[in-house]
N, C-alpha and C positions, 0 to 999 in steps of 0.2 A: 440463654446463649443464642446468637442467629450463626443462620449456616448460611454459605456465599459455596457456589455450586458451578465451577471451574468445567467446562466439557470444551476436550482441545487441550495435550499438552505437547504439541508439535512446540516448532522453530522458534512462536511468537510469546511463548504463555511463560517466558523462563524470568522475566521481569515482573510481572502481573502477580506472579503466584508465590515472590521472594516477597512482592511487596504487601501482598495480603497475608502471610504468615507469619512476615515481622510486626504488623500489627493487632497479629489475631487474638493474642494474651490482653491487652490492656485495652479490646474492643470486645472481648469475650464472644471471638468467631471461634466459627469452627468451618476449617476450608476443605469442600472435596474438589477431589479433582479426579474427572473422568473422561476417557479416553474408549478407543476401541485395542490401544495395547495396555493394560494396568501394568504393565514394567514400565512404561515411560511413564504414565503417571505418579508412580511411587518414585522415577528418577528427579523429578521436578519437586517431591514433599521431601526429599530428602531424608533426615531423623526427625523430623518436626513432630513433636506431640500434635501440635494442633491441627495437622492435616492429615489427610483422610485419603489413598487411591481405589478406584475402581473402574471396571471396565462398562465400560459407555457405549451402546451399539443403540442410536436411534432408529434402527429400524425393528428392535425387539419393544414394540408398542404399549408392555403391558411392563417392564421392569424400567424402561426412559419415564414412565409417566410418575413409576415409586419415588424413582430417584428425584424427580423435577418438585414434587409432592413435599420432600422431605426438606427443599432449600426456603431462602427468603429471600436470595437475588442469585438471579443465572446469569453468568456473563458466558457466552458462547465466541470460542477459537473455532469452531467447527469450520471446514470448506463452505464459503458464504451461500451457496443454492441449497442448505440444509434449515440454515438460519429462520425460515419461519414456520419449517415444522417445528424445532425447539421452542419457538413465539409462541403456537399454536397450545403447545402442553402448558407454558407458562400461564398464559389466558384461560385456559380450562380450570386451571389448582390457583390462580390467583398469586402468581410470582411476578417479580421484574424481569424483565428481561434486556442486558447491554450486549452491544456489541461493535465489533471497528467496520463492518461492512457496509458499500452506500447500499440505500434504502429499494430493493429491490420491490415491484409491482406487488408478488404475490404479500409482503410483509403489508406495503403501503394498506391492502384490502383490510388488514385486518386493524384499521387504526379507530372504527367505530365500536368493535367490538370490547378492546383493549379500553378506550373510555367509556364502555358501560359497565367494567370489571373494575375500573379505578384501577388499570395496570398502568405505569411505564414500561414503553418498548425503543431505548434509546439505541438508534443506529449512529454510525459513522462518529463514533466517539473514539479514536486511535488516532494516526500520526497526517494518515493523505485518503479517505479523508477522515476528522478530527481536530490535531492539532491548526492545522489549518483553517478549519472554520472559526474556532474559539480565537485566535490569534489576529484573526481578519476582524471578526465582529467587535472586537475588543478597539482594534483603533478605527474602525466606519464609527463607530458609537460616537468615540472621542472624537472626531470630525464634524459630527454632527452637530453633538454636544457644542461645540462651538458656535456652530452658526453654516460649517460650509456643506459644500455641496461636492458631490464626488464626482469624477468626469471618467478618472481609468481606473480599473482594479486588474489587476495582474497579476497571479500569481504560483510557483511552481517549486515543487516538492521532488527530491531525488536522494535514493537508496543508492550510496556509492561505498567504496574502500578507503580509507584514510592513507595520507601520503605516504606511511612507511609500511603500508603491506602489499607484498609483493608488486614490489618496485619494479619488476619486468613484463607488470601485465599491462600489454598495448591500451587496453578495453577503460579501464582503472575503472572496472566493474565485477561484481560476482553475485551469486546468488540469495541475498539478506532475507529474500521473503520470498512465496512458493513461488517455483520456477516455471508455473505454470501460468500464472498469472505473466511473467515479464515475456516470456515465447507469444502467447494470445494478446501483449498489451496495443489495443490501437485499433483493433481491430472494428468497432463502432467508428460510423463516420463522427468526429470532431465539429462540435457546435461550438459558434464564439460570437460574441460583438466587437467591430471594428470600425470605428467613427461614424455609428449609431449604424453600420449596416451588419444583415447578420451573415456571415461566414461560416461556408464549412468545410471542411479537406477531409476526403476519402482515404480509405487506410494507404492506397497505393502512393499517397503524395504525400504522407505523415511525417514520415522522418527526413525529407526534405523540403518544409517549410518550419521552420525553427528560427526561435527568440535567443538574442544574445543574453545571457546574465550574466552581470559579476558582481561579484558576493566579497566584502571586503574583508582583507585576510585570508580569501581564499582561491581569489582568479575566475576568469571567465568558464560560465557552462554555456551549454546548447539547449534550449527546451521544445518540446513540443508539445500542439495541445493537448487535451486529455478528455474524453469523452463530449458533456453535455454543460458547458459552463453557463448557459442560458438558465436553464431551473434556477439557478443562484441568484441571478437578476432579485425575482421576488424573496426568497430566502434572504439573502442578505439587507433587505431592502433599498435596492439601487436602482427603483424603477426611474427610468429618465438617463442614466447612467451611458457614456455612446463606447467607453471601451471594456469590454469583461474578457477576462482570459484565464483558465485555469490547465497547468499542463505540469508534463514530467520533468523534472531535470537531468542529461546524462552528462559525463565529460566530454570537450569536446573531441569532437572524431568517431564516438561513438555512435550517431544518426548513421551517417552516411557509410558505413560497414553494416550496418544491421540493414540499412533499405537491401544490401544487395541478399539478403537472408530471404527478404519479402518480397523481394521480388520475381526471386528465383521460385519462390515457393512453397521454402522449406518450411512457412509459419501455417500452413494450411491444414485444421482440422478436421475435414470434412469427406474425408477417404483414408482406408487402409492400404498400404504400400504394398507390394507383393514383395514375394523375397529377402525379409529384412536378413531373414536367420543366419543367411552367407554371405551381409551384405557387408561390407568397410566403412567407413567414415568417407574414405575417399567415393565408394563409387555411391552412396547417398548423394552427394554433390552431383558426381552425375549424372546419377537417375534426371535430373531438372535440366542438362544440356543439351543440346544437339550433338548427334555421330559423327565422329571424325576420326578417319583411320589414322593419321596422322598428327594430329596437334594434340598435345596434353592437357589434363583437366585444368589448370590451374589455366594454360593458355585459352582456352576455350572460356573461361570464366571471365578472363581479362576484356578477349574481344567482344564478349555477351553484353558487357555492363562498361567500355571504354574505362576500365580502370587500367594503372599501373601495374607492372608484375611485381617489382618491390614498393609500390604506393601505400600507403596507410591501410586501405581497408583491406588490404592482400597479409598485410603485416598481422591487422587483428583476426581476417581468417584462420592463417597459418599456425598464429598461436595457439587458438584455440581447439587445433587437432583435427581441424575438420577435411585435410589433404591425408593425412593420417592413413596409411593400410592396416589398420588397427577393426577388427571386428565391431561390428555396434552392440553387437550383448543383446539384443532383442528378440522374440519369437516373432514378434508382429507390432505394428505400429503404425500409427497416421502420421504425413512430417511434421507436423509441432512434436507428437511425441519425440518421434526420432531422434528431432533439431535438440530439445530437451534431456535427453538421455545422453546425447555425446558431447551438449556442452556443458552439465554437470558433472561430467569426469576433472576439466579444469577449473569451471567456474563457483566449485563446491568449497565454503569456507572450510581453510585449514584452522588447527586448535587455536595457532597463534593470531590470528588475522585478526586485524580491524577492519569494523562499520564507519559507513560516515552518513551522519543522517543533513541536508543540506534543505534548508527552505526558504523562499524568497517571497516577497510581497513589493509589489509598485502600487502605491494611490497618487493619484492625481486628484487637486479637486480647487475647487472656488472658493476663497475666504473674502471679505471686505474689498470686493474688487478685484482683489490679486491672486493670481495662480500659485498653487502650491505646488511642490514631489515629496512625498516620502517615499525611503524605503526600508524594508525591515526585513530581519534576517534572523534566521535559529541553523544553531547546529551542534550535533548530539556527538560523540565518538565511543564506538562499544568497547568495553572490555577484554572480550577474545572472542570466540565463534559462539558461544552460549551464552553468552549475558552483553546481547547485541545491543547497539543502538536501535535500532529498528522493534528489537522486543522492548527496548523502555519505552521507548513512544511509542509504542501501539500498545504496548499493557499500562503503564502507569496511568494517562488518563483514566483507562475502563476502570482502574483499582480503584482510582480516586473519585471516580461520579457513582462507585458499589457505599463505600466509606458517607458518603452526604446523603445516599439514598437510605441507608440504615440508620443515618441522626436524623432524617426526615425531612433533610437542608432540602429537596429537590420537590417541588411540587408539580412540575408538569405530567402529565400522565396520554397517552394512546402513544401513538408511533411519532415519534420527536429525532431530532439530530442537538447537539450539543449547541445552537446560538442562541442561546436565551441565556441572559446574564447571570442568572440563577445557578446556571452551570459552568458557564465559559470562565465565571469572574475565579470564582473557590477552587476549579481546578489547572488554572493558569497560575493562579497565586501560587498555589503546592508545588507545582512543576517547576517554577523558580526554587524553594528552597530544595530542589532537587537536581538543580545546574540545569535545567532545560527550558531557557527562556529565551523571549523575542527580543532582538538589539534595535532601534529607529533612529534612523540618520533623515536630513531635512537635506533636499540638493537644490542646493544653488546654482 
């Protein structure tokens, strides 16, 4: 019997951990799943004979190392800066190690180490990044495979709500994945290429330089870039290549409400607030204005940032509680925290609510003379608040490259990302007979 060794049973592992104990019988696994609460671990195993909960605390050195000892593939949900200490025990006891996080410095060091152990340490095997890389490499290949030559890659990936849940949220946004990461998103200045020159926008201009998409059958988004799309260049092998673009998707209107959050300041973690404990939602906002004996916060907001008082981005503040005389509930806090804390009082999925997982891709390239476009498109819709879109693409890959590494389908080994067709091909195949596949339209 092999064991497959789950750590992480937050928001994302609720699809991963259905999909490796519906197949655990007729693969003869045996799944733990650990956590630093073993109540939510055993809420994720359900009745399942075949899985296993316990509590999981990576910083007790000497019982993480039993447990990591005892598997045959670790897939790690853990908060991603934990991620190659779990690496590091895996390389030590001779485990694999997957996970949906990009490939952080301290992981990358240990990619000589990892092929002297004959380990795999597959990162950025989930949805963004992930599905996205396998889904890109998959038609660059096919291009190739032709004869052409690629000119633009473009591509952007967005965690949104599906059209019938709560129909009155300005934003048609809420929280799918930690809300920590979407408060901190941007914050790296943004690398790209743009008609072979290289491009960068600093987080203060980020969410007002945006890409139109629209995605058919589903209407126009906004995107903006997303960290370092450059590395990809050689990754995907598109050296020569003059436009790369890799960024977020939100609906539209959502950018330009969220700049005035960044702007003001609210996204800054790098200071503790004084006062939180008696503070409001409203006078958070003010804390970030200028004094005025006279004009009101909302007014003072208006004139700060030349918006409208009933304009759009006033409309998605307002919703969102943040004029609000409502206590913030904190003892202490930095503003990302803060910002974080008062907008998951609204923006926290309710039971009933739908995900909507949205992804886009533009290639451009050169075939026998003549210019080409494609463009191709995935889109996931979750269940309810627990069996998300966002946890099937970010768990069903990981499940499915655990499943190939145990029949031995995967030979690459040290710290890898999923574009090697070895990988991309068998678990893009599965992911179709599992309703999550890429659509390619040719524009004329």
């Amino acid at each position: 019997m092999k064991t497959i060794l789950v750590l992480g049973a937050g928001r994302s592992s609720s699809a991963l951990i259905t999909y490796l104990l519906q197949r655990a019988a007729s693969h003869e696994w045996k799944i733990i799943v650990g956590d630093v609460s073993e109540a939510a671990a055993r809420l994720r195993i359900g009745g399942s004979t075949r899985g296993h909960a316990i509590t999981f605390d990576i910083n007790n050195e000497e019982k993480s190392a039993e447990t990591v000892r005892s598997a045959d593939v670790v897939i790690s949900l853990m908060p991603a800066h934990l991620h190659h200490l779990v690496a590091k025990l895996c390389i030590a006891h001779g485990k694999h190690l997957l996970n949906a996080s990009y490939v952080s410095p301290e992981m990358q060091a240990l990619h000589p180490e990892a092929l002297s152990k004959n380990i795999l340490l597959l990162n950025e095997c989930g949805l963004d990044p992930g599905i996205d890389h396998m889904s890109a490499m998959q038609v660059i290949e096919n291009i190739k495979q032709q004869g052409g030559k690629l000119l633009t890659f473009e591509s952007f990936t967005g965690g949104l709500i599906s059209p019938e849940t709560d129909p009155e949220n300005p934003w048609r946004y809420k929280f799918t994945w930690n809300p920590r990461n979407v408060v901190m998103a941007g914050q790296a200045t943004a690398k790209f290429l743009q008609e072979g020159q290289f491009k960068y926008i600093p987080y203060q201009q980020l969410f007002r330089r945006l890409t139109k998409v629209s995605v058919p059958g589903f209407g126009d988004y906004e995107g903006y870039a997303n960290r370092d799309s450059l590395k990809y260049i050689d990754t995907y092998g598109l050296q020569g290549i003059r436009n790369m673009l890799r960024g977020t998707l939100r609906n539209v209107g959502y950018c330009a409400a969220w700049d005035v959050l960044v702007q003001l300041g609210c996204c800054d973690d790098t200071y503790t607030m004084e006062g939180i404990a008696n503070m409001t939602h409203r006078d958070f906002i003010n804390a970030f204005l200028n004094y005025d004996s006279q004009l009101m916060v909302e007014e003072k907001l208006c004139f700060a940032f030349k918006i409208l008082p009933n304009g759009p981005e006033m409309k998605r503040l307002r919703w969102s509680g943040l004029f609000d005389r409502e206590l913030i509930g904190l003892k202490e806090g930095t503003p990302a925290q803060v910002l974080e804390h008062i907008l998951n009082k609204k923006w926290r999925l309710n039971p009933g609510d739908k995900d909507l997982i949205v992804m886009w891709h533009k290639f451009v390239y050169e075939l026998n003379g003549a210019k080409k476009e494609v463009h191709a498109s995935l889109t996931a819709t979750g269940d309810d608040a627990n069996y998300t879109a966002m946890a099937k693409t970010v768990g069903l890959p990981l499940g499915i490259a655990a499943k190939l590494l145990l029949e031995d389908k995967i030979k690459s080994r040290g710290v890898s990302i999923p574009t090697v067709k070895e990988i991309y091909e068998p678990v893009l195949n599965e992911l179709g007979t599992l309703g999550i596949r890429l659509t390619e339209t040719e524009i004329h």
